[in-house]
N, C-alpha and C positions, 0 to 999 in steps of 0.2 A: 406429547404434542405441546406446543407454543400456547399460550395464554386464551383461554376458551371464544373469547369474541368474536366475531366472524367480519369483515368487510362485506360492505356492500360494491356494488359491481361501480367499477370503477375502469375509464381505459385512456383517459387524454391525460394529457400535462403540459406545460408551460415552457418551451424552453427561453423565453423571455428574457427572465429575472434569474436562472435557474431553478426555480422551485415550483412546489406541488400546487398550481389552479385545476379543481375538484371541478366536473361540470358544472353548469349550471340547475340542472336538476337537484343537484344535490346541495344547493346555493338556495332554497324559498325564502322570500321574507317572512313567512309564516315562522322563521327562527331554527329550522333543523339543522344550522350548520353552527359551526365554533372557528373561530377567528385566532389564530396566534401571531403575536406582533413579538419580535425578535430585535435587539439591538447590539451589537458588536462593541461592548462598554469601551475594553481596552483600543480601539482603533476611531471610538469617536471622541472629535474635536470641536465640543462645541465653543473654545473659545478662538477659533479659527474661521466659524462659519457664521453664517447670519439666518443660524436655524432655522431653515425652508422648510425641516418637516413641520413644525408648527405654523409657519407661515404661508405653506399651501394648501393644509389640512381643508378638507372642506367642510369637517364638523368643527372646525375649530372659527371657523369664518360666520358661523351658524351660531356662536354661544358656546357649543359645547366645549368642556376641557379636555378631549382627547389626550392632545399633547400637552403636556406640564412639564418643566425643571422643577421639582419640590427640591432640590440641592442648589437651588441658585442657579443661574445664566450660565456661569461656565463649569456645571456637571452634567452628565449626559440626561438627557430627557427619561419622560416617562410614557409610553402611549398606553393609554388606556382602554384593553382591548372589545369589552365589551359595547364601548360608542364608537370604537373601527367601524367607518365602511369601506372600508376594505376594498377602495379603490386605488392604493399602494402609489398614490401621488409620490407620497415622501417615500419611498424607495428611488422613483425615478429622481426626484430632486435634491436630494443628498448627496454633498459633494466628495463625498468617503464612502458612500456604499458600504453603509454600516448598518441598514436597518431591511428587514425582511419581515412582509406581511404574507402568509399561507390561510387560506381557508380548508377547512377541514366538515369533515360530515359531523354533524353532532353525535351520530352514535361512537365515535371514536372517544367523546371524552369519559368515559366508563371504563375503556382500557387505559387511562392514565397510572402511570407507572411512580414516574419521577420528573419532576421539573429544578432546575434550580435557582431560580429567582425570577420575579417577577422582568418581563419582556426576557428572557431567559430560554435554554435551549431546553425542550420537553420530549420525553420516553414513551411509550404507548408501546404496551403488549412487553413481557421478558419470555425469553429462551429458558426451554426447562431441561436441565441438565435428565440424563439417563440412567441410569446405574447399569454399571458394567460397560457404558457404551459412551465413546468419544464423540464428543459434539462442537462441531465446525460452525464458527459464526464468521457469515462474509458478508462484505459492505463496505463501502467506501468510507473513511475520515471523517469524525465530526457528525455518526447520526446514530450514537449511541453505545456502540459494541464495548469500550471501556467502561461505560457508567452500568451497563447490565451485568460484566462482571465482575464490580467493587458490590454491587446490590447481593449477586447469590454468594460472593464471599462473603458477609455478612458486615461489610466494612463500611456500607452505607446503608442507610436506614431509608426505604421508599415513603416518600411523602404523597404519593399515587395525586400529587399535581396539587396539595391541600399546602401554602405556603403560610397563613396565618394561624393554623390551627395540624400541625405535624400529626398524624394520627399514632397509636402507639401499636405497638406488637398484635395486641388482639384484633384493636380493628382492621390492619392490615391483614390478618389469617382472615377475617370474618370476610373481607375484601374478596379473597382469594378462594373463597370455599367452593369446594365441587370442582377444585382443578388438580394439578399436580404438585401444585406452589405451596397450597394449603399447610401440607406434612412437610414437605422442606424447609417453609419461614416457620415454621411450630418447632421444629429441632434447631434451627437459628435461634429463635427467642429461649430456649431449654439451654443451648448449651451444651448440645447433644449430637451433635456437630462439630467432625474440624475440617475445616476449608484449608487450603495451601495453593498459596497464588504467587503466583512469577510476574512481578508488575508488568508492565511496559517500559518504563524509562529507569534504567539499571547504572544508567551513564551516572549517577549520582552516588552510588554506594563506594566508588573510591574515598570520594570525598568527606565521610563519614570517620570522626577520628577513632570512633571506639573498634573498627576495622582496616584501615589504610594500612597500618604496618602490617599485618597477621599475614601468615600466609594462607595460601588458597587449604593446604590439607587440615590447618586448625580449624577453618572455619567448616569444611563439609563435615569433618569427625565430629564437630561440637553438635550441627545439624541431623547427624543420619541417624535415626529412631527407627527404621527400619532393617537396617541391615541390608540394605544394596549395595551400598555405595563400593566396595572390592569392583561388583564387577561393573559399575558403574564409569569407574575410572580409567580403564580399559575404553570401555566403549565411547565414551567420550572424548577420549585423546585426553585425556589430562597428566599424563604422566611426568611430560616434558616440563609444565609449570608447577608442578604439584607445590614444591616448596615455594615459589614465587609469591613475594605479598600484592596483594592484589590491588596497591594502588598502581603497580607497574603491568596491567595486566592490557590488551588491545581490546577494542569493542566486541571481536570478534571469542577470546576469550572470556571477557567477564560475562556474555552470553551465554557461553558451556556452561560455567561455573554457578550463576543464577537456576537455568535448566535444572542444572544437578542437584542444586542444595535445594525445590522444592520438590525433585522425584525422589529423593533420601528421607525425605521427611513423610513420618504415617499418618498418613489424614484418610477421610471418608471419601471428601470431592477437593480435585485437581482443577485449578485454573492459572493457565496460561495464556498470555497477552505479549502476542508478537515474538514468539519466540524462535522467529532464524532472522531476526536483523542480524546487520552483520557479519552470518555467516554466510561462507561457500557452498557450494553445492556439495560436495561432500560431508561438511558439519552437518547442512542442512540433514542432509540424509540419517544423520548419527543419530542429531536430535527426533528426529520422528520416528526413528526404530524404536527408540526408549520411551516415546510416549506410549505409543501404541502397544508396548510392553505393559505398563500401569491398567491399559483398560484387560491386556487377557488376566490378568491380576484380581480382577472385578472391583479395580475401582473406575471411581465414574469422573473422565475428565472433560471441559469446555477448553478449544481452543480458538484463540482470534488468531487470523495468519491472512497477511496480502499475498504470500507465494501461492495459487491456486492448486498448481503439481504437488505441493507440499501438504496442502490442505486436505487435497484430495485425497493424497495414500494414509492421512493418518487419522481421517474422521470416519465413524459410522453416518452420523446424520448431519444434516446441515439448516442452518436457521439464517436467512434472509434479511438484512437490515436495509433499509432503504428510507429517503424520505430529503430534505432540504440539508445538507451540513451545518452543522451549526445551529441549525433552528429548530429541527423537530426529526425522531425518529422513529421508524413502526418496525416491529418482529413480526417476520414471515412465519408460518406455520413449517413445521421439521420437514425435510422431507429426505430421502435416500441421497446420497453421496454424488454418486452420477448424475442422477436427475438434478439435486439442490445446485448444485454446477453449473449445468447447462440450465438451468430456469436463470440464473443470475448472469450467465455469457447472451439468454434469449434477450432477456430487460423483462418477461412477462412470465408471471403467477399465473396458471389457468384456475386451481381450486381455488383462488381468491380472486379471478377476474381482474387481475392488476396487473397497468402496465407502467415501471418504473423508470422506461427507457427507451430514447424516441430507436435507437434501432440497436439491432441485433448486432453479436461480434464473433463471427467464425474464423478459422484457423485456417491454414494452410494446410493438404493431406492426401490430396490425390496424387496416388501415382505418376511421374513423368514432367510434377512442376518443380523436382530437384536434378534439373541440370547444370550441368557444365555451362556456364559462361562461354563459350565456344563461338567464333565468328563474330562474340560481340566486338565494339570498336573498346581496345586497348586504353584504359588512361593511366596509369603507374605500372613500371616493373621495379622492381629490390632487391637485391642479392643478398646472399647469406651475412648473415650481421653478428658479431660476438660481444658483447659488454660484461667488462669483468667490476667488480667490487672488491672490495676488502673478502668479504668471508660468503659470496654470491656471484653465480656466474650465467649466464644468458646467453643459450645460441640460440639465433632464430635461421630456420630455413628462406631462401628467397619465395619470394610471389607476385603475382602478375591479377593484376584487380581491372576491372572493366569497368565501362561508364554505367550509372542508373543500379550497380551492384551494393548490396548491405552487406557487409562482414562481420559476423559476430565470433567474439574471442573468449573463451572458454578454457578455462582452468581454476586450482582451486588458490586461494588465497595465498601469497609470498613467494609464487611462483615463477611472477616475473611479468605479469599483465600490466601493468602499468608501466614499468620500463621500459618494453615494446612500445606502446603505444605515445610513451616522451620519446623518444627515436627516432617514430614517424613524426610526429610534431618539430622535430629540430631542436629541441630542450636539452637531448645529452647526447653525445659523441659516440659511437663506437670505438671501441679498440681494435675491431677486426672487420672491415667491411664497409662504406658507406651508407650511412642514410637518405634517402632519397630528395634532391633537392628540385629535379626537374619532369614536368610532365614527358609522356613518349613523344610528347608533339617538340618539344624541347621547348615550352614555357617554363618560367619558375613554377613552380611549385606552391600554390598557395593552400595553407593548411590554418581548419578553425578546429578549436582542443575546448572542451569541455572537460577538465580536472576533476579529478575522485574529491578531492577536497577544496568545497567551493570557497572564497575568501567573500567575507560578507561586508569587510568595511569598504563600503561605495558610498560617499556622502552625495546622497541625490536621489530620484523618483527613478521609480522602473524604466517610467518614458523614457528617461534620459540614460539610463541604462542600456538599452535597447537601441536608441537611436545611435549611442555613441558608437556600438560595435556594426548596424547594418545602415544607418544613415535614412535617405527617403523610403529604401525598402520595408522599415518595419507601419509606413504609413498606408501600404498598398490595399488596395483591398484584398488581394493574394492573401499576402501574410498573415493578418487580420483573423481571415476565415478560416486560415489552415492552420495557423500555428497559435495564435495569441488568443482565437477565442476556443479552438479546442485544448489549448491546454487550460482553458479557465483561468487566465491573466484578467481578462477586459475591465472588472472592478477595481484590479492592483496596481495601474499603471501609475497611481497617483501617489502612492505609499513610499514613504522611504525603504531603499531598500534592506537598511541596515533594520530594519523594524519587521521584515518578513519571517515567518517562522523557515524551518529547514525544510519541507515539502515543496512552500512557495518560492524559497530560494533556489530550488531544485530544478524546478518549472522556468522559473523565468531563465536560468545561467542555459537551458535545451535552447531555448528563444532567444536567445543573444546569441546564442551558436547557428542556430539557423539562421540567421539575421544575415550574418557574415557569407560575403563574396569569397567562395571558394573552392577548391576541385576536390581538398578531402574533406571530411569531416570527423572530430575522432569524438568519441563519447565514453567518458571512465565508469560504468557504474551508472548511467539517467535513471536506473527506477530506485535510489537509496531514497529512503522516508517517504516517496508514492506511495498513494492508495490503489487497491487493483484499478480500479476507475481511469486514473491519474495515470498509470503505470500503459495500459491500453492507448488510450489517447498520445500519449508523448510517443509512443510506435508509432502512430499513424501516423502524428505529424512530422516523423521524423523520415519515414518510407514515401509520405508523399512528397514533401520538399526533395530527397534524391532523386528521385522516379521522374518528379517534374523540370526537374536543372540536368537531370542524366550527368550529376556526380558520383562521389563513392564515400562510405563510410564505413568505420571498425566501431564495433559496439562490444565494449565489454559488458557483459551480465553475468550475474548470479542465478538468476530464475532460469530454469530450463523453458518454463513455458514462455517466457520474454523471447528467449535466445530463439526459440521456435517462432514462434509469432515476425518476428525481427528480418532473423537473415533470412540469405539467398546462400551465403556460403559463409563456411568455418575455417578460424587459425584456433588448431588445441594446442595446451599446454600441458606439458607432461614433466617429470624428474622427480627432484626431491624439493618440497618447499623451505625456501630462506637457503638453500643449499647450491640446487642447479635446479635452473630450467631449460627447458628445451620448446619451441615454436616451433610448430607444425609450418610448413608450408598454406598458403590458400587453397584448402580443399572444397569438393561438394556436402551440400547441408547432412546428407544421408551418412556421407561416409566420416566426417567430421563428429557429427553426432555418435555413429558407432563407436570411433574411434573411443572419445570420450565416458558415454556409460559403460564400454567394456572396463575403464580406469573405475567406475565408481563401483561397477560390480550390479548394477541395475540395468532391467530391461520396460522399455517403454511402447507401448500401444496405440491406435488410435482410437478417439470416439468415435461411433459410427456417423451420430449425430451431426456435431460440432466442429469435427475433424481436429479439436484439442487434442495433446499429448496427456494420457497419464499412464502414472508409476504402475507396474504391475507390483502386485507382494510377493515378497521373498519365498519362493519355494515353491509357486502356484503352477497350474498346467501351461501357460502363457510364457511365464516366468522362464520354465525347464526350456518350453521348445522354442525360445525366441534365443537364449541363450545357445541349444545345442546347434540352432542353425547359423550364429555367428549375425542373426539380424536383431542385432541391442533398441536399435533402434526401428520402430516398424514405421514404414510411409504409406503402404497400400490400405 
């Protein structure tokens, strides 16, 4: 189990500010609650503003010094949260939306974990890894899943929220006594312990000189103490790069190759952090056959992962993170695979009476809603299209897309998805065929392209970001409610955008695509660096904005359960990757889908629940009879 404390019954939230308002029961003056004031250092500007939060405080109006700059006028402030009342004025009046005030039950600061600086983002409750058994932490960006596992890798030291006075190894076991934690942080402080951790951001180890040159086989031979790595290498596709040095390696490789070098290595407990960025659906697959290999092993691994499909086939348990991003975060109590799933798709905890999430997010699954587009009203046909390269070559079949239709495009990485989908956009030429320039009605053709690879230098505010590509439409209140505040822009509009990290540059480039007046819509990849949160959300808005204009779009994705969630209908890609592709015609979702996991060699189910898709296991009674009957894919 997850960290012994229990929640009190808790069921409303705020979606105001976006963050956690605890009732008021749980709010007495009598003092039972705890107050966390959060400040967004690197995005405040106080030599830009005329610091409202001090200026509107109402303890500050009173005497008190709530708000203080102890660094001078132009460094960021300091809110002092125990003279907080916590009536979050200075949220509303802050012209950067850089500062969040959450109240909390007092009995939660007992589970304090970790904090990292004063006004600073704060941990409550860790995830207790299993022995023998794979543990899944899901949660959206920014509310802790990272910092819980550099804490059980031993890489950070919990200050369980004590910032003047860091408690040391014993007090932290004394902390922990009577839980699971206890004997885990006791062989962390012994030494008696090896941890092996697959960071998160890997993009940097080219850059590393005592590495750039090597190639990929010196570096895993140097690495494998265990003796896997043979059949390792195999299984991971790395045959092709083996000698390749690894400053020339794609995102999607230096991913295998991280995977690989900390499953070669012999450790006690396995943690991995995001480990299918970048890849396809197929890698994806590679990589979770070999984790899940480590736990029949009996070792014991924690995995963070936004792909849900992916999460789902390769965890036993699953641990819950929720709470404000950036500001504060709470661990769920473990619970089974399917169910920890579907609790986190509900938004509500019943053994903990929590609800995280104004509403529920189900799936598409009933029988009879994967039709044919049949009789709908026509907006594009395309004839067969051939684009040759130097050492690549791309046929695609023709297709015939209706209005108000999603098309999701599916195949595995270098197969030619993106040069499809520059085609449709009018960016590159065929050699053999036309691409489509004009509606069936015989209008031009107007087409908005969302790129795999976004360009961040725009000197200017999202506003103007936004406005330049949809003009009064991004003012509407339509847009607003559908796209700009469910993708969670509404705080960003004011930020440069050359200052946005890659999630929010992600978010905003769907919103600038939406914005835009037009009959297609193409999208490369919308969920790369999404949180599942973030990844969910940008489908809706991207389903409702067609559904409601009765346009059409191609969505290329990686995630099966996106692709699922997504379309109406499928283009597969099939051949040899970097060699030949081949484009399916526009098929239906069912038979698209089949088509597809028959190539990956996987069969998929539904939840009865949630109507989600997940992976069956290789070899199971589902597995055999979904495969012998030719339905890879199951919709009933």
């Amino acid at each position: 189990m997850c960290y012994k404390f229990r929640f009190p019954a808790v069921q409303s939230q705020s979606a105001k500010y976006g963050l956690k308002d605890w009732p008021s029961s749980l709010q007495k003056d009598s003092g039972d609650h705890m107050r966390i004031a959060v400040i967004d250092e690197s995005r405040c500007r106080p030599k830009d503003c005329t610091h409202e939060c001090q200026r509107f405080c109402p303890r500050v109006r009173t005497g008190d010094e709530t708000v203080i700059f102890p660094d001078g006028p132009n460094k960021p402030p300091v809110i002092v949260e125990a003279l907080c009342s916590g009536e979050a004025i200075c949220v509303k009046k802050c012209p950067y939306h850089v500062i969040s005030i959450v109240n909390l039950p007092e009995e939660l600061e007992s589970d304090t974990s970790h904090r990292y600086s004063v006004n600073g983002f704060k941990l409550f409750r860790l995830p207790i890894p299993k022995e023998g058994k794979v543990l899944g932490l899901i949660g959206p960006n920014g509310v802790g899943k990272t910092t819980a596992l550099r804490i059980l890798a031993g890489e950070l030291q919990p200050n369980l929220g004590n910032l003047e006075e860091p408690p040391s190894w014993e007090e932290i076991i004394l902390q922990y006594r009577g839980s699971e934690l206890q004997p885990f942080f006791k062989r962390i402080q012994e030494g008696t312990i090896t941890p092996v951790h697959k960071p998160q951001n890997i993009t940097d180890l080219p850059k590393l000189e005592s590495v750039a040159e090597k190639p990929i086989s010196e570096l895993l031979e140097a690495a494998d103490s265990s003796g896997r790595l043979n059949g390792l290498k195999e299984d991971m596709n790395l045959n092709e790069i083996w000698e390749r040095p690894i400053k020339y390696l794609s995102g999607g490789e230096l991913q295998r190759v991280a995977v690989t070098a900390a499953i070669v290595r012999e450790g006690d407990f396995y943690f991995f952090d995001e480990p299918t960025a970048y890849l396809d659906v197929r890698e994806r697959l590679r990589m979770a056959r070999a984790i899940r290999h480590l736990s029949s092993l009996g070792k014991t691994v924690v995995v963070v992962e936004h792909d849900l499909s992916m999460l789902d086939y390769v965890s036993d348990l699953i641990c819950i993170f929720y709470g404000g991003p950036g500001t504060y975060g709470i661990v769920s109590h473990p619970h089974g695979t399917r169910v920890g799933v579907n609790i986190f798709l509900d938004g509500y905890i019943p053994d903990e009476n929590m609800r995280f999430r104004d509403t529920a997010i189900s799936f598409k699954g009933m029988a009879g809603e994967d039709e044919e587009y049949i009789g709908a009203e026509a907006l594009l046909e395309y004839g067969d299209m051939r684009k040759e390269f130097e050492d690549f070559t791309l046929d695609v079949k023709g297709g015939r897309v209706t209005r108000g239709q999603i098309i999701g495009v599916l195949g595995p990485n270098g197969i030619g998805k993106t040069t499809f989908v520059r085609m449709l956009a009018g960016e590159l030429e065929p050699e053999e065929g036309e691409a489509p320039t004009k509606t069936i009605s015989g209008f031009d053709l107007k087409v908005a392209y969302k790129p795999q690879y976004i360009d961040a230098n725009y000197d200017g505010s999202m506003r103007m970001y936004l406005r330049e590509a949809g003009g009064s439409t991004v003012e509407s209140a339509d847009f607003r409610t559908s796209v700009i505040r469910r993708l969670g822009l509404e705080d960003l509009l004011d930020h440069n955008v050359s200052e946005l990290s890659g999630g929010e540059l992600q978010r905003a480039t769907i919103a600038r695509t939406l914005a835009q007046d037009a009959d297609i819509y193409l999208f490369d990849e919308p969920s790369a660096f999404l949180d599942i949160e973030q990844r969910l959300e940008s489908s809706r808005a991207i389903r409702k904005t067609i559904q409601t204009s009765m346009r059409t779009a191609f969505v290329v994705e990686h995630s099966l359960l996106m692709a699922d969630y997504l379309s109406d209908s499928m283009v597969v890609f099939g051949g040899v990757p970097g060699k030949k592709g081949i484009a399916s015609s526009v098929t239906t979702l069912r038979n698209g889908m089949n088509a597809f996991l028959r190539q990956m060699g996987v069969t998929f189910r539904r939840d009865p629940q949630t109507g989600r898709p997940r992976v069956n296991k290789d070899g199971s009674r589902l597995d055999t009879q979904q495969k012998s009957s030719g339905e890879y894919y199951y919709v009933g």
